[in-house]
C-alpha positions in Angstrom: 98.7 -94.7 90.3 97.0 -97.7 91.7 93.8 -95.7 92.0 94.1 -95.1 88.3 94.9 -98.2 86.8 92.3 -99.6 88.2 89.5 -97.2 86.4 89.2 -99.2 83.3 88.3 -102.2 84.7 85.8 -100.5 87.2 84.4 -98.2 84.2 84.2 -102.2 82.4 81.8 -102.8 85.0 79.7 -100.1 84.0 80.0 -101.2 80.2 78.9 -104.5 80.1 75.7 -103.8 83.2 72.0 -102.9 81.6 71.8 -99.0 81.0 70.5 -96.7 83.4 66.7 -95.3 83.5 67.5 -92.3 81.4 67.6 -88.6 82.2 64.9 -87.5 83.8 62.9 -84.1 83.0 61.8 -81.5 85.0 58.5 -79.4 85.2 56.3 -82.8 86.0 54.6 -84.5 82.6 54.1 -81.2 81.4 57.3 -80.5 80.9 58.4 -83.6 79.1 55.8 -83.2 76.7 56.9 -79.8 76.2 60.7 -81.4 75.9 59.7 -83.9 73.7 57.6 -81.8 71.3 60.6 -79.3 70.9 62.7 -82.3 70.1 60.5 -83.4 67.8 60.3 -80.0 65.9 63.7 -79.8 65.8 64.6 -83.1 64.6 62.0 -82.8 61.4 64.1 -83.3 59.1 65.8 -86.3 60.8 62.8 -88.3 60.8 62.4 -88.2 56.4 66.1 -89.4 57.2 65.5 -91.8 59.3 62.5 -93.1 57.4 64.7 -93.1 53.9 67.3 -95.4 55.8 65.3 -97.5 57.8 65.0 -100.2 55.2 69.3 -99.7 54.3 70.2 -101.3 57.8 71.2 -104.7 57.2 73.3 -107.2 56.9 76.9 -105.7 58.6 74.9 -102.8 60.2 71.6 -105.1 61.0 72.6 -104.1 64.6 72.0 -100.4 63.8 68.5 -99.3 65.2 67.0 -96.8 63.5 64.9 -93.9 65.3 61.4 -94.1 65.1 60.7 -90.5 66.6 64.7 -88.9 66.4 65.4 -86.5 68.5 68.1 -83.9 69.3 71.0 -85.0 71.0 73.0 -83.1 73.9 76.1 -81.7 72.8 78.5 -84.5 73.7 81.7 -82.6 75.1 85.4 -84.2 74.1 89.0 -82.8 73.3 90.6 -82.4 70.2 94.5 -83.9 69.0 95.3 -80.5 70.4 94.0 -80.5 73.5 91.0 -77.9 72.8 87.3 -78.4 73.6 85.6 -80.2 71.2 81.5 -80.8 70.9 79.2 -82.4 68.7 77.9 -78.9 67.3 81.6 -78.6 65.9 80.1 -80.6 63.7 76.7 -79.3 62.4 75.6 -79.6 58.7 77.7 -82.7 58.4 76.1 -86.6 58.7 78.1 -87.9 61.3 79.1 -91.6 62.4 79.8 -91.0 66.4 81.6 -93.8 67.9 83.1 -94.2 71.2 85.6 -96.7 72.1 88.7 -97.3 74.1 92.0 -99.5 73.9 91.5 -102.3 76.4 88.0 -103.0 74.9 89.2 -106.0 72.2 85.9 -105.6 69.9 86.4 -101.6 69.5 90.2 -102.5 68.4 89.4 -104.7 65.8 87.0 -102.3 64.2 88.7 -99.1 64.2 90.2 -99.7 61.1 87.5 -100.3 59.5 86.5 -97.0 60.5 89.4 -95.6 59.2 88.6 -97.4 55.9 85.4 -95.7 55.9 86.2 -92.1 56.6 89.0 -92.0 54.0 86.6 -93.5 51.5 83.3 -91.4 52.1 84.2 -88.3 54.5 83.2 -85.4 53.0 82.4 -82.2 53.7 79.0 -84.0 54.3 79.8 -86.5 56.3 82.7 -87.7 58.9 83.2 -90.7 61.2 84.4 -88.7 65.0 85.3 -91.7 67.1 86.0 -90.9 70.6 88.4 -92.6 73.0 87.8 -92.8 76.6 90.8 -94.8 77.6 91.2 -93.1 81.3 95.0 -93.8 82.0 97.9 -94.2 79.9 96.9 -91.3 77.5 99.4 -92.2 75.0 98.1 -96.0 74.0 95.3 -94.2 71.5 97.8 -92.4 69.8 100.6 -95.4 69.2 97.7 -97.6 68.8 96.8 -95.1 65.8 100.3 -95.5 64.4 100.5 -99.2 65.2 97.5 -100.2 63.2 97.9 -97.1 60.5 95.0 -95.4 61.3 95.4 -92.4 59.4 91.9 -90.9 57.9 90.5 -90.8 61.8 91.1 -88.0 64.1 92.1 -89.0 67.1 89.4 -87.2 70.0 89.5 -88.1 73.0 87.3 -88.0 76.2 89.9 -89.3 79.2 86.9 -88.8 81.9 84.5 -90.8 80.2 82.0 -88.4 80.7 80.5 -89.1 77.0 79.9 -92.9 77.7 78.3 -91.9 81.2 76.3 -89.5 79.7 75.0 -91.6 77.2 74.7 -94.6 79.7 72.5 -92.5 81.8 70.3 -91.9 78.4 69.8 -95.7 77.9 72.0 -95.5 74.9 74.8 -97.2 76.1 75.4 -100.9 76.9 78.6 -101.4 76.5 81.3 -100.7 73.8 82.1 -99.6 71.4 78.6 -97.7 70.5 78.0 -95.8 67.7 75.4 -92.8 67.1 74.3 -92.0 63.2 73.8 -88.3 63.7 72.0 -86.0 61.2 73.3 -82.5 60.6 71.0 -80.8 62.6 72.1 -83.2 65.4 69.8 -85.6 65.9 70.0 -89.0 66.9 69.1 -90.7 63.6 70.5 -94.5 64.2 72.1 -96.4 67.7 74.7 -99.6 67.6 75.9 -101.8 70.8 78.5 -103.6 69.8 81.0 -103.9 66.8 80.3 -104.2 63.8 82.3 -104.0 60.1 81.7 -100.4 58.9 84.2 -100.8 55.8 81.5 -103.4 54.4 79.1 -102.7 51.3 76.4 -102.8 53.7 77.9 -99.8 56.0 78.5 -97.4 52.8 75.2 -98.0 51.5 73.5 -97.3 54.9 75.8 -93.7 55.3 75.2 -93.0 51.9 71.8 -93.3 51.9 71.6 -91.2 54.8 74.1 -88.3 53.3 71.7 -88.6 50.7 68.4 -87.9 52.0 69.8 -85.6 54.7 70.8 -83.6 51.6 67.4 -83.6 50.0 65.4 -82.7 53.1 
């Protein structure tokens, strides 16, 4: 149990250290090329997204950096409230706010119900805020955390391996928590946030309206 407990604060480690080089391709420069023009193809309609928002991030959400060249992202693995597999695809042909975040991180508390503000406000069956626990011990602090603070719009998914912040670490995309992916419908990376940041404010419904909106038109 010792062994255990002690995860978080080793995993901490990990959040707060620069990110890693990224994954690397195989096949030589040839095929990363080849890699990155597939990416590009399939993430064509992300970049008239991308483009249509660019301009929207500000002011609560200036943190948000939007994609310059989106691409596709890898099908991020996680569990349901049931216990069943979960992945992003579940998820295709909605906008999607990914956020990943965990109980002993103090920032990703405090803006979870903010998050919750914003899903019961704007989800849709266009767009929906998955945030993603990776608290690795003491499974049952998410839930009564939930029902502590009244989260109630949320779904509560959970990844108690981690593996989706390692993953994503190993990408560059992750530098600590909570971080939060803008995802088009097609799955593509179309914005990236370090840190916290108050997604119940004008500024964050305007930025995930905008991008419902153009992902719509596309």
């Amino acid at each position: 149990m010792k062994k255990l407990a002690a995860f978080p604060r080793r995993l901490a480690t990990f959040v707060i250290a620069a990110a890693g080089a990224g994954f690397l391709y195989a096949g030589g420069p040839s095929g990363k090329e080849a890699v990155s023009q597939a990416h590009a193809e399939d993430c064509a309609g992300a970049a008239k997204t991308a483009d249509a928002v660019k301009d929207i991030a500000k002011g609560e959400v200036a943190a948000m950096t939007i994609a310059k060249k989106p691409e596709k992202l890898p099908d991020y693995a996680f569990t349901g409230p049931d216990g069943k597999p979960v992945a992003l695809s579940a998820f295709k042909g909605k906008t999607v706010l990914l956020n990943v975040w965990a109980t002993w991180c103090v920032p990703c508390r405090g803006e979870m119900p903010e998050l919750d503000k914003l899903q019961a406000e704007e989800g849709s069956d266009k767009f929906q805020v998955v945030t993603v626990n990776i608290d690795t011990s003491r499974l049952e602090r998410p839930k009564k955390f939930f029902e502590e603070t009244g989260v109630k719009a949320l779904t509560l998914y959970s990844d108690p391996k981690a593996n989706i912040f390692f993953e994503m670490k190993q990408a560059g995309k992750a530098l600590g928590l909570p971080v939060t992916v803008l995802v088009d419908p097609e799955g593509c990376q179309i914005g990236l946030m370090n840190g916290p940041a108050n997604w119940h404010s004008a500024d964050a419904k305007a930025l995930v309206s905008k991008a419902v909106e153009a992902a719509t038109l596309k």
